[in-house]
N, CA, C and O atoms as CSV, one atom per row, in Angstrom:
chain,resi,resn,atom,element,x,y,z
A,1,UNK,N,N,118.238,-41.221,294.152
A,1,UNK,CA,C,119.248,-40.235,294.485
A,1,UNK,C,C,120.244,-40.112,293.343
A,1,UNK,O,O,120.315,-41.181,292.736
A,2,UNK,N,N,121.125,-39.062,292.789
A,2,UNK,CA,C,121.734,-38.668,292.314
A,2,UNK,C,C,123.079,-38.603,292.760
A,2,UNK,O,O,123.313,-37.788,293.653
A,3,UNK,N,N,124.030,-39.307,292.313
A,3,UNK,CA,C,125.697,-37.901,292.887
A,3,UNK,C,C,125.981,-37.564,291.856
A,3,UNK,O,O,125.885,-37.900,290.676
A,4,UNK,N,N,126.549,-36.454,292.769
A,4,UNK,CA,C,127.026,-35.394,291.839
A,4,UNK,C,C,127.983,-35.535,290.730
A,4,UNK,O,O,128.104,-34.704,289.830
A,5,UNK,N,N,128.772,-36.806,290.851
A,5,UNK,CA,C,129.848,-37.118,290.192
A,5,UNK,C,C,129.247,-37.928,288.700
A,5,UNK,O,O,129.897,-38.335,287.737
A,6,UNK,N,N,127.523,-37.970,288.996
A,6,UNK,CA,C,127.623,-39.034,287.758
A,6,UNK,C,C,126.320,-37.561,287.019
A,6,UNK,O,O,125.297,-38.004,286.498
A,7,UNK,N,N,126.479,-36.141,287.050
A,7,UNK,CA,C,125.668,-35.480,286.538
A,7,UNK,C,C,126.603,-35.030,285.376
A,7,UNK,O,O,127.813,-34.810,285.436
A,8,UNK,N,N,125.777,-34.944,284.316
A,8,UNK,CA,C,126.169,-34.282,283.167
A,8,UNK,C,C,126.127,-32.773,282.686
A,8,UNK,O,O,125.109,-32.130,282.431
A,9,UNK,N,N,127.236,-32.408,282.626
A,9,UNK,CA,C,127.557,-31.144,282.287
A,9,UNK,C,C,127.022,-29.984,281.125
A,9,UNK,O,O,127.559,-29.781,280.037
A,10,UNK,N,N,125.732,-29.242,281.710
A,10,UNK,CA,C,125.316,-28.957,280.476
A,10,UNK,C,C,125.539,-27.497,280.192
A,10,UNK,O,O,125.486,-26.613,281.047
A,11,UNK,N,N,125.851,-27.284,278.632
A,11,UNK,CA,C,126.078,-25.985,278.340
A,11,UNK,C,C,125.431,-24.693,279.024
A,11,UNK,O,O,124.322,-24.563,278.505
A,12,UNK,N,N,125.626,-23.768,279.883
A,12,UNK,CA,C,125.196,-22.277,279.507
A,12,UNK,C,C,125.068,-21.532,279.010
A,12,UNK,O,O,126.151,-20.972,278.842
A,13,UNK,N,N,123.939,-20.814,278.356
A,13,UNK,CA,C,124.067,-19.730,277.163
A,13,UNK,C,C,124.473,-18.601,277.436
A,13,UNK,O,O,124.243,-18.035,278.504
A,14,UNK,N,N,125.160,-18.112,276.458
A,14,UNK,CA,C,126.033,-17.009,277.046
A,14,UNK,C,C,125.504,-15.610,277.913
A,14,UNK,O,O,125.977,-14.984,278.861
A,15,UNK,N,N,124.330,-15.474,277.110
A,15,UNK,CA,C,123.243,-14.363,278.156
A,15,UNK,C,C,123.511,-14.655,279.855
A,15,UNK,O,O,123.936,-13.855,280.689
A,16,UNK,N,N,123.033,-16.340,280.073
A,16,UNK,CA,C,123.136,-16.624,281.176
A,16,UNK,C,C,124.452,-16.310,282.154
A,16,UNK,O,O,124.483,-15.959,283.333
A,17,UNK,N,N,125.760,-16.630,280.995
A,17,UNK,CA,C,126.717,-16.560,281.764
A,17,UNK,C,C,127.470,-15.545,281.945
A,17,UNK,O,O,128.524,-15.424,282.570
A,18,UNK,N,N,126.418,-14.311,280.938
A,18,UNK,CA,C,127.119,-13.086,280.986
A,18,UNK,C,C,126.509,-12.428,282.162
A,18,UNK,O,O,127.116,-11.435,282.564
A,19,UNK,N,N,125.420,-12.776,282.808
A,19,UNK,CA,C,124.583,-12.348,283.469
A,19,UNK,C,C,124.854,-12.882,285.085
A,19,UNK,O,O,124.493,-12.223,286.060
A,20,UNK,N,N,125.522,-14.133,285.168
A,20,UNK,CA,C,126.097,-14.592,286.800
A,20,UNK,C,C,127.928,-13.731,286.350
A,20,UNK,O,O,128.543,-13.164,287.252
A,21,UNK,N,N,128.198,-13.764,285.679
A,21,UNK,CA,C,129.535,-12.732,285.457
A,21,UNK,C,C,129.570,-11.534,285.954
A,21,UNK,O,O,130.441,-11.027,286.661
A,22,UNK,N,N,128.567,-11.082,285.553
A,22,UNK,CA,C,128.229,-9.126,286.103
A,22,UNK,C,C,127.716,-9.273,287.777
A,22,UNK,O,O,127.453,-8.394,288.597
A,23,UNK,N,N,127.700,-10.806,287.893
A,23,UNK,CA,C,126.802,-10.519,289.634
A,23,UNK,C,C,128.342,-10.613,289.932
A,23,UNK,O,O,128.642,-9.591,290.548
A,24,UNK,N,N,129.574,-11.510,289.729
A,24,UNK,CA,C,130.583,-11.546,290.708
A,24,UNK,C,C,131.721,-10.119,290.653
A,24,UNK,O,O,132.087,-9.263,289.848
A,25,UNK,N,N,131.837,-10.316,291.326
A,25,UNK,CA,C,133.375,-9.168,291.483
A,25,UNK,C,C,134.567,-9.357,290.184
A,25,UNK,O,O,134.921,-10.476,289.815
A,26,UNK,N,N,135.059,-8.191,289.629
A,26,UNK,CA,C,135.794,-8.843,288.368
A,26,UNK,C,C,137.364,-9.343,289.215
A,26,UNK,O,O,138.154,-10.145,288.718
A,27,UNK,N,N,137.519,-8.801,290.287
A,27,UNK,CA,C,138.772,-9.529,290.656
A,27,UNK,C,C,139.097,-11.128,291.310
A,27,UNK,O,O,140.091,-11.741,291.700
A,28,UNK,N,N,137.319,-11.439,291.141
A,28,UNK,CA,C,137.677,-12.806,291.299
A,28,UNK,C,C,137.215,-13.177,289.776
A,28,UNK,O,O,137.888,-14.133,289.390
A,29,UNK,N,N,136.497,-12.833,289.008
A,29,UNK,CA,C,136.599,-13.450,287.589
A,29,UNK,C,C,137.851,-13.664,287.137
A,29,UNK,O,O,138.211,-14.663,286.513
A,30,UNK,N,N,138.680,-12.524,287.514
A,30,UNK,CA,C,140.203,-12.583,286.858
A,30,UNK,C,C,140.959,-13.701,287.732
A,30,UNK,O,O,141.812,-14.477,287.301
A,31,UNK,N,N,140.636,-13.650,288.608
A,31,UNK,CA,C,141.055,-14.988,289.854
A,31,UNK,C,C,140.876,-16.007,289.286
A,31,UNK,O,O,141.846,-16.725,289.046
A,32,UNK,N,N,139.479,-16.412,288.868
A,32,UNK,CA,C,138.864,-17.757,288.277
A,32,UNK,C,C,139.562,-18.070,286.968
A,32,UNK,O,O,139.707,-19.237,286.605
A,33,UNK,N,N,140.012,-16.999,286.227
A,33,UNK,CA,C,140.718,-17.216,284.928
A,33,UNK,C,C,141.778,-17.698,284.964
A,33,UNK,O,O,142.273,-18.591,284.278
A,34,UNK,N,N,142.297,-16.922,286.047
A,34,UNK,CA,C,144.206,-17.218,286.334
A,34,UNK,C,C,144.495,-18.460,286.561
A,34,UNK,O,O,145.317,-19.111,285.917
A,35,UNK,N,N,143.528,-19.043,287.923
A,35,UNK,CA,C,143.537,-20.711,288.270
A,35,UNK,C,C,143.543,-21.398,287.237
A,35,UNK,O,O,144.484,-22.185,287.139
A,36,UNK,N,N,142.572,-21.363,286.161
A,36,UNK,CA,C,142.261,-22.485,284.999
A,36,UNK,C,C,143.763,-22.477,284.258
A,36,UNK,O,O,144.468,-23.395,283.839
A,37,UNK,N,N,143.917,-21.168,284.283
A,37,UNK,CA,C,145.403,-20.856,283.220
A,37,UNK,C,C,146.881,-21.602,283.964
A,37,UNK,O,O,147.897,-22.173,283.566
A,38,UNK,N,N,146.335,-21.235,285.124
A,38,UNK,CA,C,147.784,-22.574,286.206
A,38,UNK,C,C,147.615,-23.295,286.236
A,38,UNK,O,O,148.524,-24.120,286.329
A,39,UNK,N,N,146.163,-23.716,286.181
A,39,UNK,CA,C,146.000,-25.500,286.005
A,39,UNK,C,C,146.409,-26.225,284.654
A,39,UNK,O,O,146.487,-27.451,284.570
A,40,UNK,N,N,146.629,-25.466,283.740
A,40,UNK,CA,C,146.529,-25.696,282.645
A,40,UNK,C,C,148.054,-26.192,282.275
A,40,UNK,O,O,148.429,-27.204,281.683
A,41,UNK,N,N,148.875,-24.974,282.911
A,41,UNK,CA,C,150.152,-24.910,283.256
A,41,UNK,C,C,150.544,-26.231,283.936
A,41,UNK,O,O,151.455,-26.954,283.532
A,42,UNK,N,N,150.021,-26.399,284.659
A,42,UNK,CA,C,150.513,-27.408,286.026
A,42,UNK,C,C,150.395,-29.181,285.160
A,42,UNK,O,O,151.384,-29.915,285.174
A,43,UNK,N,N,149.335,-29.536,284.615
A,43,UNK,CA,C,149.458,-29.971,283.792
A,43,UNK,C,C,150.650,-30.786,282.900
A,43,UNK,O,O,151.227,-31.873,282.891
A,44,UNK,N,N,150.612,-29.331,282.054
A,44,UNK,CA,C,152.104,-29.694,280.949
A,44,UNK,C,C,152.984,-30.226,281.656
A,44,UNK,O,O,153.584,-31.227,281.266
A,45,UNK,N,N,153.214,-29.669,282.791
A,45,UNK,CA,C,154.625,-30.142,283.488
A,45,UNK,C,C,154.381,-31.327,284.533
A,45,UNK,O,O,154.369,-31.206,285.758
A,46,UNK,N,N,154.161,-32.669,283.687
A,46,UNK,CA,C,153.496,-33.740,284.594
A,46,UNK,C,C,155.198,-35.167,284.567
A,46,UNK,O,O,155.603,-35.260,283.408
A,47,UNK,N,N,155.479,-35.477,284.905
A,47,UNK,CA,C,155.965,-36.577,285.185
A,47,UNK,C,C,157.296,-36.546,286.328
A,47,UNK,O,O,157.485,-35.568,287.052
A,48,UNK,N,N,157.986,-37.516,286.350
A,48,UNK,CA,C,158.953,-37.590,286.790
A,48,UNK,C,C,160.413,-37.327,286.674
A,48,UNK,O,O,161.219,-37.243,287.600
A,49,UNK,N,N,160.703,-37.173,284.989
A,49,UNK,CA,C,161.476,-37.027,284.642
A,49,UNK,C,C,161.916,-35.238,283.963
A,49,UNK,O,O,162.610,-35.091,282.956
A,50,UNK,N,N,161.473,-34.343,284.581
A,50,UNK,CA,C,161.632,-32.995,283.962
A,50,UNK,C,C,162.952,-32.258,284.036
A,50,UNK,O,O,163.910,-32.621,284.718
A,51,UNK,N,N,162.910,-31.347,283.381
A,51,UNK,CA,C,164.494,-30.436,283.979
A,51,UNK,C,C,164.173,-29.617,284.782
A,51,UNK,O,O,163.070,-29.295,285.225
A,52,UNK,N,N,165.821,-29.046,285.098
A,52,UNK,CA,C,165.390,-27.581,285.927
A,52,UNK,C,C,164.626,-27.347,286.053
A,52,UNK,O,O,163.888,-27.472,287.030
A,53,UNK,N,N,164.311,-26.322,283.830
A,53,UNK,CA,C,163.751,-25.040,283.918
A,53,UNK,C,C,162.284,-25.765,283.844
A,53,UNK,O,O,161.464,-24.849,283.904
A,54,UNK,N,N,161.684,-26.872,283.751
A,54,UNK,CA,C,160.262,-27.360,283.368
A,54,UNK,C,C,160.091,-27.229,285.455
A,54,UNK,O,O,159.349,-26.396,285.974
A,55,UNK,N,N,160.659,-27.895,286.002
A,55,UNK,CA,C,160.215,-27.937,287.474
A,55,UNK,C,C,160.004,-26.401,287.642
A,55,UNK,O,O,158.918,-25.888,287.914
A,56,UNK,N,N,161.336,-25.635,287.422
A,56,UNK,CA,C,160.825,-24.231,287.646
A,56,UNK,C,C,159.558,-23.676,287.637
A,56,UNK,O,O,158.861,-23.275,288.569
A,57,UNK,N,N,159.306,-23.725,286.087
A,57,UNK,CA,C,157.922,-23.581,285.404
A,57,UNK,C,C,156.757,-24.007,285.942
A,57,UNK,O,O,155.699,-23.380,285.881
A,58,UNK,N,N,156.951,-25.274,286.578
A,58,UNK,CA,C,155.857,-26.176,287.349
A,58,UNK,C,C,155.508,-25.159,288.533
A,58,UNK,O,O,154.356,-24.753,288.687
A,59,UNK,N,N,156.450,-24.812,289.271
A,59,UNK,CA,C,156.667,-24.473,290.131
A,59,UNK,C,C,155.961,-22.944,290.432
A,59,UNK,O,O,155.319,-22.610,291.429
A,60,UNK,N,N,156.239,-22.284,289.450
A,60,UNK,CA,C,155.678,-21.000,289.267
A,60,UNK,C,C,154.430,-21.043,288.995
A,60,UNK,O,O,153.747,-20.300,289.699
A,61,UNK,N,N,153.822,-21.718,288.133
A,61,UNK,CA,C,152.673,-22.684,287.780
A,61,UNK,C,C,151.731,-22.611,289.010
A,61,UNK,O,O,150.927,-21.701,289.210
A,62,UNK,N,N,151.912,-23.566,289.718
A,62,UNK,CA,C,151.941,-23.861,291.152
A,62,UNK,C,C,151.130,-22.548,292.170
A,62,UNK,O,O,149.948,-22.330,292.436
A,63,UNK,N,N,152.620,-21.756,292.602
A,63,UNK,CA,C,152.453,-20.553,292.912
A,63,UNK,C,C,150.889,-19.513,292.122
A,63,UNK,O,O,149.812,-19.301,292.679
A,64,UNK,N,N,151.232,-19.159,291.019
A,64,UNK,CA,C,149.935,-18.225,290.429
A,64,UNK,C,C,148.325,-19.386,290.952
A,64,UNK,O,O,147.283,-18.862,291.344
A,65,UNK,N,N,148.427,-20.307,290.877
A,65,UNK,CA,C,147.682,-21.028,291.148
A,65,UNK,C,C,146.858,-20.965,293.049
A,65,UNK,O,O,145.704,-21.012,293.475
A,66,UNK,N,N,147.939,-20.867,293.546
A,66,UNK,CA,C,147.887,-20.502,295.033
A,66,UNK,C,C,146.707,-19.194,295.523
A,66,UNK,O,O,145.615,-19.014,296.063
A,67,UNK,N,N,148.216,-18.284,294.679
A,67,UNK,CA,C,147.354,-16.686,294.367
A,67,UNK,C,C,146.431,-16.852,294.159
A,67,UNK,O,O,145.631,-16.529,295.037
A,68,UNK,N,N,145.918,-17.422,292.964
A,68,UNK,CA,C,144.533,-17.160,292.505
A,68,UNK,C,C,143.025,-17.897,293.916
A,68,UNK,O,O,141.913,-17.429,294.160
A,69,UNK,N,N,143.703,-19.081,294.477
A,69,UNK,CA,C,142.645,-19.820,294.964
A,69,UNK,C,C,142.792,-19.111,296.089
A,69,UNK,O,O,141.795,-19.163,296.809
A,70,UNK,N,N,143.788,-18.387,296.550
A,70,UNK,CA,C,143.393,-17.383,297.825
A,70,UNK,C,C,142.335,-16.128,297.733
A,70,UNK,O,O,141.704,-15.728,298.711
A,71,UNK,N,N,142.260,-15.714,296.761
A,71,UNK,CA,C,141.226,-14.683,296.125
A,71,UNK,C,C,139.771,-15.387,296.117
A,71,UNK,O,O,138.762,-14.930,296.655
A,72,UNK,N,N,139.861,-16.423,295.497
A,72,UNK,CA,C,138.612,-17.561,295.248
A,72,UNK,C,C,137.938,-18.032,296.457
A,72,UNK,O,O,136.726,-18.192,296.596
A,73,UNK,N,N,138.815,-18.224,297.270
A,73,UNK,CA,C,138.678,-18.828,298.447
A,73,UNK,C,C,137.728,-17.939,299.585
A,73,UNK,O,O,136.709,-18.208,300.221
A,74,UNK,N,N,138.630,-16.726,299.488
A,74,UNK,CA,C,137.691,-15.312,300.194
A,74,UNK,C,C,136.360,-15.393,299.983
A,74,UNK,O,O,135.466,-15.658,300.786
A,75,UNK,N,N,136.299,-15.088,298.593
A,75,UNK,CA,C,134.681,-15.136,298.000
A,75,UNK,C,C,133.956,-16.236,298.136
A,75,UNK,O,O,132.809,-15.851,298.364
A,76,UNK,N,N,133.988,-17.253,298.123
A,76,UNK,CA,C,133.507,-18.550,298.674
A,76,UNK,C,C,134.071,-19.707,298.680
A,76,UNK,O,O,134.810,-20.127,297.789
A,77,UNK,N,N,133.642,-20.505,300.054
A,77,UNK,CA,C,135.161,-21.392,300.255
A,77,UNK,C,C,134.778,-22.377,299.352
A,77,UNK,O,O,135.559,-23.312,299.529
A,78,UNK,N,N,133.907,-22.682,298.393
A,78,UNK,CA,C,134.236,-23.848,297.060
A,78,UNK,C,C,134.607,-23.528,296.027
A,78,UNK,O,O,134.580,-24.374,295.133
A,79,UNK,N,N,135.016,-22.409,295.788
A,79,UNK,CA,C,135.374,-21.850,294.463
A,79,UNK,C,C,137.160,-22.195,294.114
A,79,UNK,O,O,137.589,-21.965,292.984
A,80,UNK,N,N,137.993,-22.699,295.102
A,80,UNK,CA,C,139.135,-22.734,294.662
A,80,UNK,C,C,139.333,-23.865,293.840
A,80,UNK,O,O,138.729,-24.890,294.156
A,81,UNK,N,N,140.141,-23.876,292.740
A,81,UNK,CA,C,140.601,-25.085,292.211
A,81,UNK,C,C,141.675,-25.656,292.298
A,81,UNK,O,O,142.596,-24.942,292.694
A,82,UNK,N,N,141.970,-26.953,292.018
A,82,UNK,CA,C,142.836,-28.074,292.478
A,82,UNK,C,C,143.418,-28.593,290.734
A,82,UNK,O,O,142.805,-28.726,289.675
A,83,UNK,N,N,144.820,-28.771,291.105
A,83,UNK,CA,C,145.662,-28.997,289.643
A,83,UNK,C,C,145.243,-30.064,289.202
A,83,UNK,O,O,145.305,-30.087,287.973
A,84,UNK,N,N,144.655,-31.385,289.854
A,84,UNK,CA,C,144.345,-32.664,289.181
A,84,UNK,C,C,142.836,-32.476,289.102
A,84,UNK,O,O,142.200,-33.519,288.950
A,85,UNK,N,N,142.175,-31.390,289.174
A,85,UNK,CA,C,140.347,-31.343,289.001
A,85,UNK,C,C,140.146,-31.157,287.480
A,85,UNK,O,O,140.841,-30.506,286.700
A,86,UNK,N,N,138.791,-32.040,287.192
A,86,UNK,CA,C,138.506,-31.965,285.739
A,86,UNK,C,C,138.106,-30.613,285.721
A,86,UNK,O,O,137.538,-30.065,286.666
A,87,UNK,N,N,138.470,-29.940,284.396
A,87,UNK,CA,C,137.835,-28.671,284.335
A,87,UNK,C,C,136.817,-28.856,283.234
A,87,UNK,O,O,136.077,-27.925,282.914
């Protein structure tokens, strides 16, 4: 048996991935983009000690992140992403 957690991640060629791209809806591609881009966000703004405007930031972060996995979520319920998931 296999889990999933110990499979290795292998490249797609771009044909391929241009080709499951054109099957999804572009408003969840743009969905799927936005998440990575809040996660990315969410991230930077990691510890305990931040200001204001960094919590702010987190915060908003956060939010677009929401947005996006509610869109994701519609289209299929494993597609949303989570701020501490490896991307």
């Amino acid at each position: 048996m296999t889990a999933s957690h110990l499979l290795v991640p292998v490249p797609i060629p771009d044909r391929v991935a241009a080709l499951i791209g054109s099957r999804i809806p572009p408003h969840v591609v743009r969905a799927g983009l936005d998440a990575a881009c809040a996660v990315r966000e969410v991230r930077r703004f990691r510890g305990p000690l931040l200001c204001a405007e960094d919590r702010a930031d987190r915060e908003q972060a956060l939010s677009e992140l929401a947005r996006a996995n509610k869109i994701l979520a519609a289209h299929h319920p494993r597609l949303p992403v989570r701020p501490d998931s490896a991307s």
